[in-house]
C-alpha positions in Angstrom: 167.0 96.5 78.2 167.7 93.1 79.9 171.5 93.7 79.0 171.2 96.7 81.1 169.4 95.3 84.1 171.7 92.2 84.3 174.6 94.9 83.9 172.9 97.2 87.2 172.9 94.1 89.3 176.2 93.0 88.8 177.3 96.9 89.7 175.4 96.3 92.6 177.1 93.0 94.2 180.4 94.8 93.3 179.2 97.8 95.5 178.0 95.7 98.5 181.8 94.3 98.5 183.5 97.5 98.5 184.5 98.7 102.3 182.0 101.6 103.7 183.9 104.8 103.5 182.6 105.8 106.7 184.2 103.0 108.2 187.8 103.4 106.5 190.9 103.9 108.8 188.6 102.7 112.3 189.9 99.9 114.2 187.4 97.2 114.2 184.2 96.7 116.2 183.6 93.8 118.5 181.3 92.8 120.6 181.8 90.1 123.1 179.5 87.6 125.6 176.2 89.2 124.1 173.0 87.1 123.0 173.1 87.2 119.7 169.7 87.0 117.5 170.9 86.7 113.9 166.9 86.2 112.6 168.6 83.9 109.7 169.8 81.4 112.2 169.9 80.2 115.7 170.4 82.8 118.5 173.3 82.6 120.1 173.1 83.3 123.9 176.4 84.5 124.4 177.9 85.3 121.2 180.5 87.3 119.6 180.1 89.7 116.6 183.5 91.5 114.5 182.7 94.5 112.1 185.4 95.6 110.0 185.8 97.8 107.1 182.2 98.2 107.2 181.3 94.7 107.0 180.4 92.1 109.5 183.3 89.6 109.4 182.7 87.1 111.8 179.5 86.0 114.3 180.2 83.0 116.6 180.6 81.7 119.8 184.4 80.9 119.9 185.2 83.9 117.8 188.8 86.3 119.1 189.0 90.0 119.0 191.5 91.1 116.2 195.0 93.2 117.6 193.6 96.5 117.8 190.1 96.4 118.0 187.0 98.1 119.6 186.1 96.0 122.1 182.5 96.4 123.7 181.6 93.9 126.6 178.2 92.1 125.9 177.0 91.0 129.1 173.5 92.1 129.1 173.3 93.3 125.8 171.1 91.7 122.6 172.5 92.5 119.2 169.9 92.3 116.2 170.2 93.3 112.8 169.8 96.9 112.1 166.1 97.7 112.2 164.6 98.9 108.6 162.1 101.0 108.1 160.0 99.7 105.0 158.5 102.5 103.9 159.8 105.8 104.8 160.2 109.6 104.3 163.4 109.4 106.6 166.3 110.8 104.9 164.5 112.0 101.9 164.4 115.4 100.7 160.8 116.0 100.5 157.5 116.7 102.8 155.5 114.1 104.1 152.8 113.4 101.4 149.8 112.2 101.5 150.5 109.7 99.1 152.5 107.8 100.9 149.9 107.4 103.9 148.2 103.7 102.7 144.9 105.4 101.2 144.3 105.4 98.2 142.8 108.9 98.0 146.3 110.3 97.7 147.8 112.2 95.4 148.4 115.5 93.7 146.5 117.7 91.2 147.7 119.7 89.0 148.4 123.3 90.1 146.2 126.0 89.7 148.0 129.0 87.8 149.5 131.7 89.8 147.6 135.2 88.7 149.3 136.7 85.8 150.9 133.2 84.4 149.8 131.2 81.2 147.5 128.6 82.3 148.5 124.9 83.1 148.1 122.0 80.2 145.4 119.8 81.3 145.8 116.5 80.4 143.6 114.9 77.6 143.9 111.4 77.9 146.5 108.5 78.7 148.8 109.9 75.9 149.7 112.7 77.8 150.9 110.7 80.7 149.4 112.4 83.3 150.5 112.6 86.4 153.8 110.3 85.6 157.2 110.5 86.5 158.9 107.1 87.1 162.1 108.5 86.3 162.9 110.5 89.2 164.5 108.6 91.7 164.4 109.0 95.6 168.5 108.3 95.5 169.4 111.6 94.2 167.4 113.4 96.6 168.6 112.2 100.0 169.5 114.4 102.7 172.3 113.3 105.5 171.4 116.6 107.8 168.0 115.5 107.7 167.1 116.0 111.9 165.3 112.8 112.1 167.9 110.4 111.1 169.4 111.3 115.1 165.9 110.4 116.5 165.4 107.1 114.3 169.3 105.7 115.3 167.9 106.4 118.6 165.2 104.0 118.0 167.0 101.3 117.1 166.5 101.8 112.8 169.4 101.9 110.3 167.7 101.9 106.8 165.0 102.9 105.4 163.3 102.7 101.8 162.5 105.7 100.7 160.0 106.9 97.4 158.9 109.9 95.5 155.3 109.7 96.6 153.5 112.6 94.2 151.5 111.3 91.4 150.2 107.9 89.6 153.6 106.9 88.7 155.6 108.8 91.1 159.2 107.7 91.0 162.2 105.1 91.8 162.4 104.3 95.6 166.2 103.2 96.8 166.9 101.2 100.4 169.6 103.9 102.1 171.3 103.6 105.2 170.6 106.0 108.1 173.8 108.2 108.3 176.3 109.4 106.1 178.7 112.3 104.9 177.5 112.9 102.1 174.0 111.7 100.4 176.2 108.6 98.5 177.4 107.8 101.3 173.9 106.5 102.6 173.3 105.0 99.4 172.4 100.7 99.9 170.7 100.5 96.6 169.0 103.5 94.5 166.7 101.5 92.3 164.3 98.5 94.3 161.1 99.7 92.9 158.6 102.2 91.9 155.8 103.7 93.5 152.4 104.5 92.6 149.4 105.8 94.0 145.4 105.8 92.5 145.4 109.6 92.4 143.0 111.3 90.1 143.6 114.9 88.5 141.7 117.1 90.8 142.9 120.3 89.0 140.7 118.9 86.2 141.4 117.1 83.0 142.6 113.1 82.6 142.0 111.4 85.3 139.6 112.9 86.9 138.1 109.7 88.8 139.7 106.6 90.7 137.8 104.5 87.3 140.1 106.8 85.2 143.1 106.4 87.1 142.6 102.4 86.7 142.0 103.1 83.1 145.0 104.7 82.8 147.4 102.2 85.0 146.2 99.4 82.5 146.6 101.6 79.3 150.2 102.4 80.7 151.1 98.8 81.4 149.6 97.5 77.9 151.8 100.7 76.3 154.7 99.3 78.8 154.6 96.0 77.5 154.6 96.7 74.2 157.6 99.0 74.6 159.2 96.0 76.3 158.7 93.4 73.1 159.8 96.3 70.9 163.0 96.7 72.4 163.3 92.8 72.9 162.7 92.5 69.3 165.1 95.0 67.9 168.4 93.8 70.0 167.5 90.1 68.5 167.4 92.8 64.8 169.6 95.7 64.7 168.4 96.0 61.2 164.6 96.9 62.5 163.7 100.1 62.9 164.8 101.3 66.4 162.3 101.8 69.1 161.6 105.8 69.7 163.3 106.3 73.5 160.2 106.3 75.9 161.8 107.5 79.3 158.3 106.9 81.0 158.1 103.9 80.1 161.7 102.7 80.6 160.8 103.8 84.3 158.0 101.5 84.1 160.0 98.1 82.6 162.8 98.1 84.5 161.4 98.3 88.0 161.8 95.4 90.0 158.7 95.7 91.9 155.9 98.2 92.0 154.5 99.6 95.0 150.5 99.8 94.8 148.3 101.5 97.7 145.5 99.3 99.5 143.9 100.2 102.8 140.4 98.6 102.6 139.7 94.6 101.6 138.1 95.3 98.4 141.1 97.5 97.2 143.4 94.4 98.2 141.7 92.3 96.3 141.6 95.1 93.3 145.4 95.2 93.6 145.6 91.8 93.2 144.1 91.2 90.4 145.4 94.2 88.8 149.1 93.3 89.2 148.5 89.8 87.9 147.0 91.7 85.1 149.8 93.7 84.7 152.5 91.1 84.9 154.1 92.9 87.7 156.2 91.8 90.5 154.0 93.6 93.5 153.5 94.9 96.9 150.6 96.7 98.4 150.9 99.4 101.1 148.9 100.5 103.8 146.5 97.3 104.4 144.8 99.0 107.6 142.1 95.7 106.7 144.9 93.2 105.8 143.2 91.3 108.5 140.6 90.0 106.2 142.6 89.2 103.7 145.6 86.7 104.9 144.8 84.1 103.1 144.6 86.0 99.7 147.3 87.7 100.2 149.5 84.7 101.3 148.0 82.7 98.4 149.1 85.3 95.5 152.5 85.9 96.8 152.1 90.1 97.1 154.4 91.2 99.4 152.6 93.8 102.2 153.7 96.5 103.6 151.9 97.6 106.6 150.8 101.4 107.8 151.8 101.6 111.3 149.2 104.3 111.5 146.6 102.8 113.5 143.3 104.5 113.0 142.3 106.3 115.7 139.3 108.3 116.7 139.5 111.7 115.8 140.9 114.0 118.7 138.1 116.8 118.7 135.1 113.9 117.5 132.0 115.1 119.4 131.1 111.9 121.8 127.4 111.8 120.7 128.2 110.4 117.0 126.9 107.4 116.2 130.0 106.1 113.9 129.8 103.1 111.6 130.2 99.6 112.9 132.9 99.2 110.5 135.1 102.1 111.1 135.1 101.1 114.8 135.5 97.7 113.6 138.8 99.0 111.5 140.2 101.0 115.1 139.8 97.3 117.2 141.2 95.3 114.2 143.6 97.1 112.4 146.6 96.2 114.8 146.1 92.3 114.1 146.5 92.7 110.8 150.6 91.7 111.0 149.6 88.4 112.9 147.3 87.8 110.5 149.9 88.0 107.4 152.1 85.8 110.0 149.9 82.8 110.5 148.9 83.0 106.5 152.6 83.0 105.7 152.7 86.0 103.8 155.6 88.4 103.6 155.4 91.9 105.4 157.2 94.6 106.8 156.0 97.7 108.2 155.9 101.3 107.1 156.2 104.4 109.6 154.5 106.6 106.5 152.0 109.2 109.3 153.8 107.9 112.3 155.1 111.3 114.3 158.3 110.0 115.7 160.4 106.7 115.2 159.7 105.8 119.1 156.3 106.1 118.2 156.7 103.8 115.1 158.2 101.0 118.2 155.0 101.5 120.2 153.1 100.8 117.4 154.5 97.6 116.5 154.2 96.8 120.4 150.1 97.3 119.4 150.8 94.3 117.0 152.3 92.4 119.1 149.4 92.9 121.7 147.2 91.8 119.1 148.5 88.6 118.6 152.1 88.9 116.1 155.0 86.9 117.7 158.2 89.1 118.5 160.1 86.7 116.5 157.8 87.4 113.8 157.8 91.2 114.0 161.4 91.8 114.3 161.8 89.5 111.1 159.0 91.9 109.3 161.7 94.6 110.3 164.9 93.2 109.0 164.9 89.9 107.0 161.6 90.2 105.3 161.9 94.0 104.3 165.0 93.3 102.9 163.7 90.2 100.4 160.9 91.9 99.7 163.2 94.8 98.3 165.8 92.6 96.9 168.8 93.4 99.3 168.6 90.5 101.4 172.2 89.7 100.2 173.3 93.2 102.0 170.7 93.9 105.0 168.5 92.0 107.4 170.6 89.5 109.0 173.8 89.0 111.0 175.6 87.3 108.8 179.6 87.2 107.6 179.8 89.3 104.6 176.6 91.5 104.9 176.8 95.4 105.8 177.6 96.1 109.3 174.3 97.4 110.3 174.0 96.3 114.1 171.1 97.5 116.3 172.2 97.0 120.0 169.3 96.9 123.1 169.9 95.8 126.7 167.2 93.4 127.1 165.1 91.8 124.6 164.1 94.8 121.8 160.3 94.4 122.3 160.3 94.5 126.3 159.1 97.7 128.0 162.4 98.0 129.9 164.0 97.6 126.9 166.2 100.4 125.7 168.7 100.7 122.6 172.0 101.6 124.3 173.9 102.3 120.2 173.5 101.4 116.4 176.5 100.4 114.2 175.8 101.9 110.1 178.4 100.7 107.6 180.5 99.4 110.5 180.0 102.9 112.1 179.2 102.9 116.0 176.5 105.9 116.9 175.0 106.2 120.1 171.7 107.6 120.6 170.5 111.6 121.2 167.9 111.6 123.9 164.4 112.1 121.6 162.7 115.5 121.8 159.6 115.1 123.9 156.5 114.3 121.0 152.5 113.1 121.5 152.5 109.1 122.2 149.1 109.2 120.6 148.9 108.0 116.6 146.7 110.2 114.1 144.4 108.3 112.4 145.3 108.1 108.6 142.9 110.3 106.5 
């Protein structure tokens, strides 16, 4: 088991070396006299920046432009990072679930029989795994036609992280890059973690309750564990008897963080105390009430990812309800959640999981910023700090020489109103954005 981890990660620093395909046989890019904001260092107010081979070569002041380049004049333009969405259906072969919305009511029952089939298997209990399938893996089912990926470039992103969503333990999630060929093309890193929500078996049998479904998480990770010091124990002694293969469970070891749904403060401080029960590397998504818990979530070292779905009133609400303090409390506060994570000194990215369009997604981190989060801290919750919190920090979320030549270039600083992304670079790639299809500025309120 550990053989094979330490075996995947050296496969994976081999990969980051190897020069982007897409970017094979194009002179290189530079970019000259341009304020450069490298988020793991000083900016660099007129600042030069060489791509080649996929790669970022060079950033500097005194850089030169290699014989044959692309060379784009700066004046005017910032260059950032590319922009990562940290939790994401872009890309990824499969209809927006509710699962992946930051409540913890999502999830998928089992199906009710078509008329004239045998009836569905309804789980008994935790040995049945119900509702499991942590060996499916969001990698093999990414789509480069996808018609969003035009929109989101066009916003300024170039990754995204992407999960199976249906389910208690729904699948592998992989960081890809935002264009591509062909699906590996896109391909940063297929395994970063695994996702899970607290669904509950609404077709009927086990779980049928969110107390079952937390029965059944802890049952899993004490059967996990187990499975772990088995298979510890029987490399140390071939002679043992071997360890029957438990392809769930494998799933469940060998994920290097596990994604765990939390909108309101109580079910932060539930996931909290879960994963330390577990023994899990964690992160929480959704966090819509993160604001009351900065200090907790600072303190246990749970990485947040934040639904940029800002509650809102519901469109056809009749005007004479009398709604609860608390849910109108939610709608005023929800946005200074992020600042709130950012004074703790807790890490966080954001998640466009709900959000309509990718320009939307940039308003809604402008909401954020109203409420109080530094720009400086917001652009590093969408570059640096998604990437460490996924483990690809060594490949994304700064400008720095040797990392993939994901560039997201904005005349004017990227949170200004005036601001507008004039092209992205992916895998040393140069795209320049499609004008976005006209779409509702207004954000649903997550249900």
């Amino acid at each position: 088991m550990m053989i094979r981890r330490r075996n995947f990660l050296k496969f994976a620093a081999l990969a980051s070396a190897v020069p982007s395909q897409l970017a094979q046989g194009l002179p290189p890019l530079f970019i000259r006299n341009a304020k450069i904001v490298p988020v793991s260092g000083s900016i660099l107010p007129k600042g030069s920046i060489l791509v080649q081979d996929g790669l970022i070569v060079a950033v500097g002041e005194s850089i030169s432009a290699p014989s044959g380049a692309q060379i784009i004049e700066g004046e005017g333009l910032t260059v950032y990072p590319g922009l990562i969405d940290g939790l994401s259906t872009l890309g990824f072969d499969v209809p927006l679930a509710t699962a992946i919305l930051g409540a913890n009511r999502a999830g998928a029952a089992l199906a009710s029989p078509s008329p004239g089939t045998a009836p569905v298997a309804l789980s008994r209990g935790p040995e049945d795994r119900p509702l499991t399938t942590p060996w499916v893996k969001a990698a093999d089912q990414v789509k480069p036609t996808d018609r969003r990926l035009p929109l989101a470039r066009a916003a300024g992103f170039t990754s995204a992280v992407v999960f199976p969503t249906t389910g208690i333990f729904a699948g592998q999630g992989a960081v890809i890059n935002l264009a591509g060929v062909k699906p590996s093309n896109m391909v940063v890193n297929p395994s970063v973690g695994m996702y899970t929500t607290m669904a509950s078996n609404r077709g009927g049998g086990f779980p049928a309750s969110l107390m079952g479904t937390i029965a059944y998480l802890r049952q899993t990770y004490l059967d996990a564990n187990y499975y772990k010091s088995a298979l510890a124990l029987y490399e140390k002694n071939p002679t043992l008897q071997r360890p029957t293969y438990d392809r769930a469970l494998e799933g469940i070891v060998e994920a290097p963080l596990t994604l765990f749904p939390a909108t309101r403060a109580h079910e932060i401080d539930r996931v909290i105390r879960l994963s330390k029960e577990f023994g899990t590397k964690a992160a929480i998504y959704g966090l819509h009430e993160g604001f009351r818990r900065g200090d907790e979530l600072a303190k246990s070292g749970v990485a947040s990812i934040v639904n940029l779905n800002w509650p809102v009133a519901p469109r056809d609400q009749d005007p004479e309800d009398h709604e609860d303090l608390r849910v109108l409390e939610l709608r005023d506060r929800a946005p200074s959640t992020p600042a709130v994570l950012a004074k703790a000194g807790a890490k966080f990215t954001f998640s466009s999981a709900g959000v309509e369009t990718s320009a939307n997604v940039m308003r809604a981190i402008k909401r954020a910023i109203d409420a109080g989060l530094a720009p400086a801290d917001a652009l590093r919750a969408m570059t640096l700090s998604a990437a460490e919190i996924y483990g690809v920090s060594q490949q994304l979320g700064s400008l720095e020489k040797g990392k993939i030549g994901n560039l997201t270039v904005t005349s004017g600083d990227l949170f200004q109103d005036a601001s507008k992304v004039q092209f992205v670079v992916i895998d040393g790639v140069k795209y320049d954005p499609l004008p976005e299809e006209a779409a509702p500025a207004r954000l649903e309120a997550t249900r």
